[in-house]
C-alpha positions as CSV (number, residue, x, y, z in Angstrom):
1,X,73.6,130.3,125.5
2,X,73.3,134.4,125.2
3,X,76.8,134.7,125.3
4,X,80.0,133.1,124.0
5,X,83.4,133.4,125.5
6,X,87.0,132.7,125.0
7,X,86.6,129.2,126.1
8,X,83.5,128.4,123.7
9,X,84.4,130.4,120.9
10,X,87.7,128.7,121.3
11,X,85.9,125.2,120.8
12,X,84.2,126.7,117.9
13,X,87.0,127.4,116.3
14,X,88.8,123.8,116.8
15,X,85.2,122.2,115.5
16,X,85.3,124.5,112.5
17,X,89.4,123.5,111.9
18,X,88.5,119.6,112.5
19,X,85.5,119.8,110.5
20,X,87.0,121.1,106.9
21,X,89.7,118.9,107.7
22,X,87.3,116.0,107.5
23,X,86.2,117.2,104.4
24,X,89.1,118.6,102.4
25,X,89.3,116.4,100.4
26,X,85.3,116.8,98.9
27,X,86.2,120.6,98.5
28,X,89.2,119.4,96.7
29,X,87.0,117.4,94.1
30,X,85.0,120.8,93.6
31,X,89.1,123.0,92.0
32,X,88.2,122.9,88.2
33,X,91.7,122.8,86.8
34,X,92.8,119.0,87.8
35,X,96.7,119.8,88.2
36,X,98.0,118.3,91.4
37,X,98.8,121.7,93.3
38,X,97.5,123.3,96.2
39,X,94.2,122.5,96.7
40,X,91.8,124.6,98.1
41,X,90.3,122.3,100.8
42,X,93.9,121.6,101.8
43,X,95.1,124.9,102.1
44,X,92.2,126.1,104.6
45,X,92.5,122.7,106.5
46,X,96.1,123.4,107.1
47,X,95.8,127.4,107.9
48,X,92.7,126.8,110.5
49,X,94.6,123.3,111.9
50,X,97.5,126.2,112.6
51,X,94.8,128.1,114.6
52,X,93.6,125.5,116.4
53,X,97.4,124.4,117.4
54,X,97.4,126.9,119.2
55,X,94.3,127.3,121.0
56,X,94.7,123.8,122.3
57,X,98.2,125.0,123.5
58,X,96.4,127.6,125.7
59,X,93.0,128.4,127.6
60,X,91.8,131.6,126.3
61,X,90.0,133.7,129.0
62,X,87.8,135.9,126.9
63,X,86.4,135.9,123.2
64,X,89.4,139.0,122.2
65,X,91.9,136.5,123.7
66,X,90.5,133.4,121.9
67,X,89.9,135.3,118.1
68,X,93.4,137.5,118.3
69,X,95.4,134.0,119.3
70,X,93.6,131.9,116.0
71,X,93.7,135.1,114.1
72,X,97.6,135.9,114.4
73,X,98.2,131.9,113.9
74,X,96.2,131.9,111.1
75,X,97.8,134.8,109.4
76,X,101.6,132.9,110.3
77,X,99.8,129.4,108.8
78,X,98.2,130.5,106.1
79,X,98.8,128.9,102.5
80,X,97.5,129.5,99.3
81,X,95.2,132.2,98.3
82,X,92.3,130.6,100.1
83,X,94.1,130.3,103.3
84,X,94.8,133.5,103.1
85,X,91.7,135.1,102.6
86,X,90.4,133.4,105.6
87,X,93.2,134.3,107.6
88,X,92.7,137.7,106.6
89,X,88.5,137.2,107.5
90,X,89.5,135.7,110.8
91,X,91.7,138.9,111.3
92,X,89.4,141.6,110.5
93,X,87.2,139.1,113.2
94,X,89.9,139.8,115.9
95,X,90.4,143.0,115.3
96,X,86.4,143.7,115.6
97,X,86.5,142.0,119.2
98,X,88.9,143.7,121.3
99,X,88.9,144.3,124.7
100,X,85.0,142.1,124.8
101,X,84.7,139.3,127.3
102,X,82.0,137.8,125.9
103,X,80.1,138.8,122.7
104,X,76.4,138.0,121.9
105,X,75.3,137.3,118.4
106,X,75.3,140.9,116.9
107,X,78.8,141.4,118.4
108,X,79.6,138.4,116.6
109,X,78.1,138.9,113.0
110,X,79.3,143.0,113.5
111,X,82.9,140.6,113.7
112,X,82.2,138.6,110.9
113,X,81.5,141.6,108.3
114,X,84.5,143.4,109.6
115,X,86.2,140.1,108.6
116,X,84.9,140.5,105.6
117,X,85.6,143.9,105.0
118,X,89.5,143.1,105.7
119,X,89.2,140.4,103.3
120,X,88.2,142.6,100.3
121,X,90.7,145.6,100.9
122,X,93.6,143.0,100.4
123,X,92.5,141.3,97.4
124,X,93.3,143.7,94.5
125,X,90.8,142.4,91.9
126,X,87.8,140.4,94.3
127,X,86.1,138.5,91.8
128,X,82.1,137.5,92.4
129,X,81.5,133.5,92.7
130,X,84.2,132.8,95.3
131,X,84.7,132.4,99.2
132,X,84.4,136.3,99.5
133,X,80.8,136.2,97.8
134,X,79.5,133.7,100.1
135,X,81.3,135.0,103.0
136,X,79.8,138.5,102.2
137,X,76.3,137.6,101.8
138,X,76.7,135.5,105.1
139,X,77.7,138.2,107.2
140,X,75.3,141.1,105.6
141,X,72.7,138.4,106.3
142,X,73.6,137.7,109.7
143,X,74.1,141.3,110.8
144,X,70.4,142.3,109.5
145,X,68.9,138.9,111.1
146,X,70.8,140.1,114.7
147,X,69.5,143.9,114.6
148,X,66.2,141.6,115.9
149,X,67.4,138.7,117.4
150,X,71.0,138.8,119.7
151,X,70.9,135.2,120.2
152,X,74.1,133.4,119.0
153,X,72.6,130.3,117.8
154,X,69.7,132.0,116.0
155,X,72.5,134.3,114.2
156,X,74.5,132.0,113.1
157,X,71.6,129.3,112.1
158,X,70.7,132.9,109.8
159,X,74.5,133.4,108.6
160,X,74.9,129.3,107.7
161,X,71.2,129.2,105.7
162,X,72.6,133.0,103.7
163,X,75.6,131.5,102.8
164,X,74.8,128.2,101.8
165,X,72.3,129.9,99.3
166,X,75.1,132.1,97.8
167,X,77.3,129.2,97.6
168,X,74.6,127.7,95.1
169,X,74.5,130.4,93.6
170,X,78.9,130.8,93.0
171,X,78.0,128.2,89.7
172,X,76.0,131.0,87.5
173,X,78.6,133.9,89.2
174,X,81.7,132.3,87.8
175,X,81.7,131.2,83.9
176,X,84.7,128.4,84.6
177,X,82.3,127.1,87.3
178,X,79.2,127.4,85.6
179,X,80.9,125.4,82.7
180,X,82.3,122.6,84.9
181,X,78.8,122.5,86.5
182,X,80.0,123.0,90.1
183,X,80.2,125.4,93.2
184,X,83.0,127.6,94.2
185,X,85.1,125.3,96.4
186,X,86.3,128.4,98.9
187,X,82.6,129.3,99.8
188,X,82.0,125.5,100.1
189,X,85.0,125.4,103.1
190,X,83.5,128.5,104.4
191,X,79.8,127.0,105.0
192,X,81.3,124.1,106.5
193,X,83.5,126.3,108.8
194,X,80.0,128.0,110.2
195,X,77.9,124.8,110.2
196,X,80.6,123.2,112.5
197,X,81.3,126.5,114.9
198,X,77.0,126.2,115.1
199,X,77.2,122.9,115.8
200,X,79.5,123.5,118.4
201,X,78.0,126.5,120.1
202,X,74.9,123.7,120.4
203,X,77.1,121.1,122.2
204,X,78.1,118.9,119.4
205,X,82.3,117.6,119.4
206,X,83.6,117.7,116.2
207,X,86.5,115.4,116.2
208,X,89.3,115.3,113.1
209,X,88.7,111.6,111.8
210,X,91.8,109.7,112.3
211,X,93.1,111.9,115.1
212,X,94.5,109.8,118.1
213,X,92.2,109.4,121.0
214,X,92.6,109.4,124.6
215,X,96.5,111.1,126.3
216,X,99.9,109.7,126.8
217,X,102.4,110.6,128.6
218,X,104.6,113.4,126.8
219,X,108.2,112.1,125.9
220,X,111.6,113.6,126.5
221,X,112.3,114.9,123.3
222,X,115.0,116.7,124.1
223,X,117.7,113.9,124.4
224,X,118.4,114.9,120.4
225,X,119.2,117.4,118.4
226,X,116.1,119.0,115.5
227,X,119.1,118.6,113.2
228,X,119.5,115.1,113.9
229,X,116.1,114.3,111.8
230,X,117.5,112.8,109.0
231,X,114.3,112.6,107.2
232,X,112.0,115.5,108.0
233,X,108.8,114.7,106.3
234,X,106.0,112.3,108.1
235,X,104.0,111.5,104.9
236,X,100.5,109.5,105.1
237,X,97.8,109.2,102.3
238,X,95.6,106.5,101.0
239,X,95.8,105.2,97.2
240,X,92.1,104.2,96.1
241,X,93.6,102.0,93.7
242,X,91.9,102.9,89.9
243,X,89.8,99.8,88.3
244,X,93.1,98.8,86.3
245,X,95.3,98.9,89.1
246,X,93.4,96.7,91.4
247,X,94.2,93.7,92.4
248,X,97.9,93.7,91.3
249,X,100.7,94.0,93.1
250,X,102.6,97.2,93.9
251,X,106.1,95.6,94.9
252,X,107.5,98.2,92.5
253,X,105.7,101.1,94.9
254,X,106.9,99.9,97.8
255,X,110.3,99.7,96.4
256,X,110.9,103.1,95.4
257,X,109.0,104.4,98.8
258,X,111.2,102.7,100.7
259,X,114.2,104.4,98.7
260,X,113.1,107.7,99.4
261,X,113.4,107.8,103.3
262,X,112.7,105.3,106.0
263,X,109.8,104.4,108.5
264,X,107.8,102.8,105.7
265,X,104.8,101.3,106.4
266,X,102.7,99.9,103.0
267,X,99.4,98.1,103.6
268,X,97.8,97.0,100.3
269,X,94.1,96.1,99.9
270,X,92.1,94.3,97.1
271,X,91.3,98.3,96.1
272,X,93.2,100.8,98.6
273,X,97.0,101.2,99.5
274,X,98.0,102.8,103.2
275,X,101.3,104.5,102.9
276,X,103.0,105.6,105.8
277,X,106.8,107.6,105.0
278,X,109.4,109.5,106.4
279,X,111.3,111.6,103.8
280,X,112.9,114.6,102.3
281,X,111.0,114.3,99.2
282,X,107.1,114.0,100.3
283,X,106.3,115.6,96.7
284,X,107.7,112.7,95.1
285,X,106.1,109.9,97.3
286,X,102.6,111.7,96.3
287,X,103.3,111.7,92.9
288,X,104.3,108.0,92.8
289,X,100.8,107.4,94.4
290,X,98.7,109.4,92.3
291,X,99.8,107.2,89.8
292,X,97.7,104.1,90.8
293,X,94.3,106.2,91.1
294,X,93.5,108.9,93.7
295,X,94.5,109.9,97.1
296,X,92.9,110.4,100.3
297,X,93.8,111.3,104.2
298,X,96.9,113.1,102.7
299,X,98.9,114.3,105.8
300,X,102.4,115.9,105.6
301,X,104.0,117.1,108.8
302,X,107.7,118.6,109.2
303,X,109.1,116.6,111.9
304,X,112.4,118.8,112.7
305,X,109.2,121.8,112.9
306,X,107.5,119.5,115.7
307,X,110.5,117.8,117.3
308,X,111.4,122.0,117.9
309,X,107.8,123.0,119.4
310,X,107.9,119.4,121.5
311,X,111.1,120.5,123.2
312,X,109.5,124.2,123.9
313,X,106.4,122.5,125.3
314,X,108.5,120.2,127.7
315,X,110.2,122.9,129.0
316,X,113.8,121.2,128.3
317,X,115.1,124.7,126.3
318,X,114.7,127.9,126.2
319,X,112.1,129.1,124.4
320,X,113.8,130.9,122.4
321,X,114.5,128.0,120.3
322,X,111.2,128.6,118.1
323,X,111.8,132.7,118.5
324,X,112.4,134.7,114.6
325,X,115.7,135.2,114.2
326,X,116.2,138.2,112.1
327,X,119.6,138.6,110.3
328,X,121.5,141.8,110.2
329,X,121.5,143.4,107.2
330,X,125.3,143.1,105.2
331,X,124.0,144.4,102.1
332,X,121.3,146.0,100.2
333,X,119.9,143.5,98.9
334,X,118.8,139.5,98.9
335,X,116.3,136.9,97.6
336,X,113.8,134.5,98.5
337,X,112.7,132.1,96.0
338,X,110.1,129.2,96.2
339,X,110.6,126.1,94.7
340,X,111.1,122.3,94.5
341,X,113.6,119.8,93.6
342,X,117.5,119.7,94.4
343,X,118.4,120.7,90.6
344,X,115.9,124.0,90.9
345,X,117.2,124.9,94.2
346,X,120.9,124.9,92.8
347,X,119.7,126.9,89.7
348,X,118.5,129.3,92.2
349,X,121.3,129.4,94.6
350,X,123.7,129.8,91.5
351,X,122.6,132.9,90.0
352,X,122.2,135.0,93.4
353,X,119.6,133.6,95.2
354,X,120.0,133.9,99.1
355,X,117.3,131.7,100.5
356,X,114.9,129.3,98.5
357,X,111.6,127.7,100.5
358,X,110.6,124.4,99.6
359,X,107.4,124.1,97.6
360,X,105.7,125.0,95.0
361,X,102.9,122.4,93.3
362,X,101.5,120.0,96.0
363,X,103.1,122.0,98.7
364,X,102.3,125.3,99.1
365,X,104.2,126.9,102.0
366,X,102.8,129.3,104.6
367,X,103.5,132.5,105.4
368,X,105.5,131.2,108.2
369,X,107.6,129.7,105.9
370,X,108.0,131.9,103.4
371,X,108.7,135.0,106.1
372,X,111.4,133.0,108.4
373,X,113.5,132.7,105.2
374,X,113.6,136.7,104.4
375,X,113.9,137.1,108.3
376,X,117.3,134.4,107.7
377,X,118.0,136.8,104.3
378,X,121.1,139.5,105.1
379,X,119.5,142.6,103.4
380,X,118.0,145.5,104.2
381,X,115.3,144.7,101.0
382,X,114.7,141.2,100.1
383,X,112.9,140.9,97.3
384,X,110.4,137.3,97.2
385,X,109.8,135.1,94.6
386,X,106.7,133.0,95.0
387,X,107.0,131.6,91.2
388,X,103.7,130.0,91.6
389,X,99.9,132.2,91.5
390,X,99.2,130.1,94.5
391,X,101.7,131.5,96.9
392,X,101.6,135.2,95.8
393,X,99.3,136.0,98.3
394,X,100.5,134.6,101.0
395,X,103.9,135.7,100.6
396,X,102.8,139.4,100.2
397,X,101.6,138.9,104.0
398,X,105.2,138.6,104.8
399,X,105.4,142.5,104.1
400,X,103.7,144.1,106.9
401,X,105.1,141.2,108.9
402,X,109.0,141.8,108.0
403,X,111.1,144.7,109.3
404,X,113.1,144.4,106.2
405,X,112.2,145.9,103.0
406,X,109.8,142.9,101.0
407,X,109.1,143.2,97.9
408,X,107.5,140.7,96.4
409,X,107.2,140.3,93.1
410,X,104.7,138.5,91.8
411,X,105.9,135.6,89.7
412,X,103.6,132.6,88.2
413,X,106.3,129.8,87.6
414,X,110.0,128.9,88.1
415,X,111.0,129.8,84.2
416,X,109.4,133.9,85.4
417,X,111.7,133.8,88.6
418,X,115.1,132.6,87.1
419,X,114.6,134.9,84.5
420,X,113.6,137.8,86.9
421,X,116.6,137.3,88.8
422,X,118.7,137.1,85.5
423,X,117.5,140.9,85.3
424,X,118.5,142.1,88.4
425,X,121.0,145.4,88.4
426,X,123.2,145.9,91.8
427,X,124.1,149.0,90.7
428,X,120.3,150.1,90.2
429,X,118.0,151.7,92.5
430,X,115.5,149.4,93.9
431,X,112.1,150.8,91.9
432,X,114.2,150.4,88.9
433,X,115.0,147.0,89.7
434,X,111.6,145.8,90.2
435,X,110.3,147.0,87.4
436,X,113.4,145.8,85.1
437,X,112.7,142.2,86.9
438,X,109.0,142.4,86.5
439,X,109.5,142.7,82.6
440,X,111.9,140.2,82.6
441,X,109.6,137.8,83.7
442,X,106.5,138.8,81.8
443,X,108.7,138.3,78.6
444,X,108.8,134.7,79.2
445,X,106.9,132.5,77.6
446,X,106.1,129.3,80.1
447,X,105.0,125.9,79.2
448,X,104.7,122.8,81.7
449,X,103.6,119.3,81.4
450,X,102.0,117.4,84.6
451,X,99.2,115.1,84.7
452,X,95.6,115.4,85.6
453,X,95.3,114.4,89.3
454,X,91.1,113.9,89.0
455,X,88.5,113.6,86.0
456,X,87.2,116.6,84.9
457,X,85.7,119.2,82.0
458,X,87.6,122.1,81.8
459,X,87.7,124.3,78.5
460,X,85.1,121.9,77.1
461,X,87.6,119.2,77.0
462,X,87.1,116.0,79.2
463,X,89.8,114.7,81.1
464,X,90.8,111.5,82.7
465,X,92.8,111.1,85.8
466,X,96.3,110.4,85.2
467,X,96.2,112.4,81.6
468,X,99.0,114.2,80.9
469,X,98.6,118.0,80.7
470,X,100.0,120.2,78.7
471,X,100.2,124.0,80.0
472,X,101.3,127.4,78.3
473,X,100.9,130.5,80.7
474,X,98.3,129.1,82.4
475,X,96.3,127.8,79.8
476,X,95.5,123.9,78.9
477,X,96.7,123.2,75.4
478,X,96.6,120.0,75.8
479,X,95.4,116.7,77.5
480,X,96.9,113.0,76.1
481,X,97.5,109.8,77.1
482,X,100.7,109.7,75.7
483,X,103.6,111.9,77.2
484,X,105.6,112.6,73.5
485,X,102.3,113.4,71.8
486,X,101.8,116.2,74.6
487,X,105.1,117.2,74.2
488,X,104.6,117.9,70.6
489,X,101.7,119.6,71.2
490,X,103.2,122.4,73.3
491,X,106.5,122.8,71.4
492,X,104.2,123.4,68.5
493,X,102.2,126.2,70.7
494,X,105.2,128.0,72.3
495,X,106.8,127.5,68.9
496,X,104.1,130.2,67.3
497,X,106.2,133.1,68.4
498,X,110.0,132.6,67.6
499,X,112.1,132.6,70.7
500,X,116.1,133.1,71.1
501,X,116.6,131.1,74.5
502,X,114.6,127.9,75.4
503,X,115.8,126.1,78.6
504,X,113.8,122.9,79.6
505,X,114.0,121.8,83.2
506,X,113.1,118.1,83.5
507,X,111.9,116.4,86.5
508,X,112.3,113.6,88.9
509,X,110.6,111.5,86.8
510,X,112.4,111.7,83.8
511,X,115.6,110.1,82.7
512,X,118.7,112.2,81.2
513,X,117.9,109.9,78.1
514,X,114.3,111.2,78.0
515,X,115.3,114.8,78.2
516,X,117.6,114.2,75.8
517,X,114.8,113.5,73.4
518,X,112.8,115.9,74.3
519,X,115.4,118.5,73.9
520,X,115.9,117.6,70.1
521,X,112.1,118.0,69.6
522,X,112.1,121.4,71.0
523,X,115.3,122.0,68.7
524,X,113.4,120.3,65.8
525,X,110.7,123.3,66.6
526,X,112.9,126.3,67.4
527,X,115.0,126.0,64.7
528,X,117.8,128.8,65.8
529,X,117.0,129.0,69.4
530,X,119.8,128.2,71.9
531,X,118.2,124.9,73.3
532,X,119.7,123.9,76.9
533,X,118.3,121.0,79.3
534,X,118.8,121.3,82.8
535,X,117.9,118.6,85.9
536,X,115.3,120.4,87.8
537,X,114.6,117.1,90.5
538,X,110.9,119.1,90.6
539,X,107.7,116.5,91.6
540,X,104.8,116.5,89.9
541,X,105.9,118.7,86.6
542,X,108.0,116.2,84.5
543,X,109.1,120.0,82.4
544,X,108.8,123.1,83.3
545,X,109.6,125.4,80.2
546,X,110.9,128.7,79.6
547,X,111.2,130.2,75.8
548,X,112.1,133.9,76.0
């Protein structure tokens, strides 16, 4: 083939989407900090799986169509930094191929270093070892192979054997990598994005495992209403059951699934667990699996999101019913905040909040997400609070995206955005504002206990699923099998520097009675401090907290 057009590269594309998917969960394994947050092999399986949506909604006519359809849904679905970044490679891809029909192999590495190039103006600090190393090489490669040789195949056989040598080298670019001994797990997604499109372009259908085969005939689903979803989360994964856990019985499991939502389907195995859930709280129904040992085939999918896109497709409505709404501005200014759990969202909501996404750990939203709640957001400047390094990026998307004012700002954790909005003025100009919020939250000191969700060596300490974690700013402090003896441990750290206001948000895990305790020991620790305990309802963190 000496060409490719919009219906190959379109193929490409869904091979590329199907083919990470199949193996998120290997570039998972490769994230050196074992918290159970967005993971980087999720994250790009979710933001190319959005491209791919719509490319198998539509038949793409020429390679511009094809890359500026995956492109602008890629940019909408992307989540987490990596998502982002390749969004923002696939848009600089788009941008590179308008108005062609059909491009040859130069066209289409001269597409992929423009990708590139776009990639790298929007990360403020690029750093050497990651997905834009190994993307970069690729493409430099490819585009001096093609000055030669035009033919596709050829160029992207050159771009694929470039890129899976710079992935090799990510572990000497990186000290955290080098130190765990692994490669960069963004430049691992990204070779096997190219080997699939290649494998494509030479006939090959790459299929997601799992997905449903053959067609049936499309339903009515427009005899109810979205809002009439009373549970809105699908949730599937597999539990490879640890060595201890194996061959028990998880009646207890089942039990507390089955109290979270409805449609429950448990299968146990001498060694694995199928869970199948519909519920509002999909964060918690992970957590209780991680647990027993670790998961695979995770798949969460908002059912009011596809019950809305199934009546568009049918044609039943108007299509207007998945159309942004944007709300007229009635004041000067609102908030977006991210977060999870009932008690956060009310924190939130309480001291001025206007809109609040769910997510956070486990659950990183999209841009999509993040941007339909400032469209929903009455202000003429919305200001965004990602409270989570994972979602900074792609809620900064949301500001070329937005005809408001966005300004996001970039906090790390939930203790940084309650205390950023604590800070906010409405009688000050809006620079003023951000910068008064932006100290706010950098005078906060944040500490958070979780559990590892793999084994790993990070900091030269070795770690054993299901450890509990304990986090200050980012840092481990400590890893223990016992939860009060991690506890102690980071009251002791955050108790270093004296603090006048410690508030300790406990999750849906933990029992008023346990919080109780643990708010004498931070007490026992800040002797002085005003020492408060609030019911956060967050998964995955059993405290998130703030000493300021």
């Amino acid at each position: 083939m000496n060409k490719i057009g919009g219906s190959m590269l379109a193929a490409m594309i869904l091979g590329g989407a199907a083919a990470v998917d199949n193996q998120k969960q290997a570039i998972n394994e490769l994230n050196v900090f074992p918290v159970p947050d967005g993971d980087t092999g999720t994250n790009m399986s979710l933001t190319l799986l959005a491209a791919a949506g719509e490319l198998e909604r539509t038949a793409p006519r020429t390679a511009a169509e094809a890359a500026d359809i995956a492109a602008k849904a890629m940019v909408r679905g992307a989540r987490g930094n990596s998502g982002v970044i390749l969004s923002l490679l696939f848009r600089g891809f788009g941008k590179s191929l308008a108005g062609k029909t059909e491009i040859d192999g130069d066209e289409f590495a001269e597409a992929m270093t423009e990708g590139v190039r776009s990639a790298y103006k929007a990360v403020m600090k690029p750093a050497e070892g990651t997905i834009l190393t190994v993307s970069r090489v690729a493409s430099d490669s490819a585009k001096s192979f093609s000055i030669e040789n035009h033919d596709p195949e050829a160029v992207l056989e050159a771009m694929l054997a470039a890129g899976c040598a710079a992935l090799e080298e990510t572990v000497h670019q990186n000290p955290v990598l080098e130190k765990a001994g692994v490669i960069d797990a963004g430049g691992k997604g990204f070779c096997v994005l190219i080997e699939a499109m290649l494998r494509t372009l030479r006939g090959e259908v790459i299929k997601r495992e799992g997905a449903e085969e053959g067609t049936k005939q499309a339903a009515d689903f427009s005899d109810f209403a979205t809002e009439d979803i009373t549970y809105g989360y699908c949730t599937e994964y597999i539990v490879n059951l640890s060595r201890e856990e194996q061959g028990k019985s998880h009646e207890a499991l089942r039990a507390y699934l089955g109290s979270l939502g409805d449609s429950l389907v448990f299968v146990e195995d001498e060694d694995i667990i199928k869970i199948h859930v519909h519920t509002n709280d999909p964060g918690l129904a992970i957590q209780a699996g991680l647990k027993l040992g670790s998961l695979t085939k995770m798949k969460i999918d908002n059912m009011r999101e596809q019950h809305t896109e199934k009546v568009i497709i049918t044609g039943k409505t108007q299509p207007t019913a998945n159309a942004r709404v944007i709300a007229a501005p009635e004041k000067p200014y609102g908030f977006v905040a991210v977060c999870a759990g009932a008690g956060l969202r009310a924190v939130f909501e309480d001291i001025g909040v206007d809109s609040v996404v769910e997510g956070g750990q486990t659950m990183n939203p999209s841009t999509e997400d993040i941007l339909r709640a400032v469209d929903a957001t009455p202000a003429e400047t919305v200001f965004v609070l990602p409270n989570n390094k994972n979602i900074i990026m792609a809620a900064e998307q949301c500001v070329s995206m937005s005809d408001k004012n966005v300004i996001v700002l970039g906090t790390k954790t939930v203790p940084q955005g309650v205390s950023a909005m604590l800070a906010f003025d409405p009688d000050a100009e809006t620079a003023a504002n951000r910068e008064a919020m932006l100290a706010a939250a950098a005078r906060v000191r944040t500490g958070q206990v979780t559990y590892a969700a793999r084994d790993s060596l990070f900091d030269d300490k070795k770690i054993k699923q299901g450890d509990y974690l304990a986090i200050q700013d980012g840092q481990l402090i400590a890893n223990n099998k016992s939860l009060v003896s991690t506890l102690r441990r980071l009251a002791k750290e955050l108790g270093r520097k004296p603090a006048e206001f410690v508030t300790i948000f406990y999750g849906a895990d933990v029992t008023e009675e346990e919080a109780a305790e643990t708010e004498k020991l931070f007490g026992a620790e800040f002797k002085g401090a005003e020492v408060s305990v609030v019911p956060g309802g967050q998964p995955v963190y059993y405290y998130l907290i703030s000493a300021e």
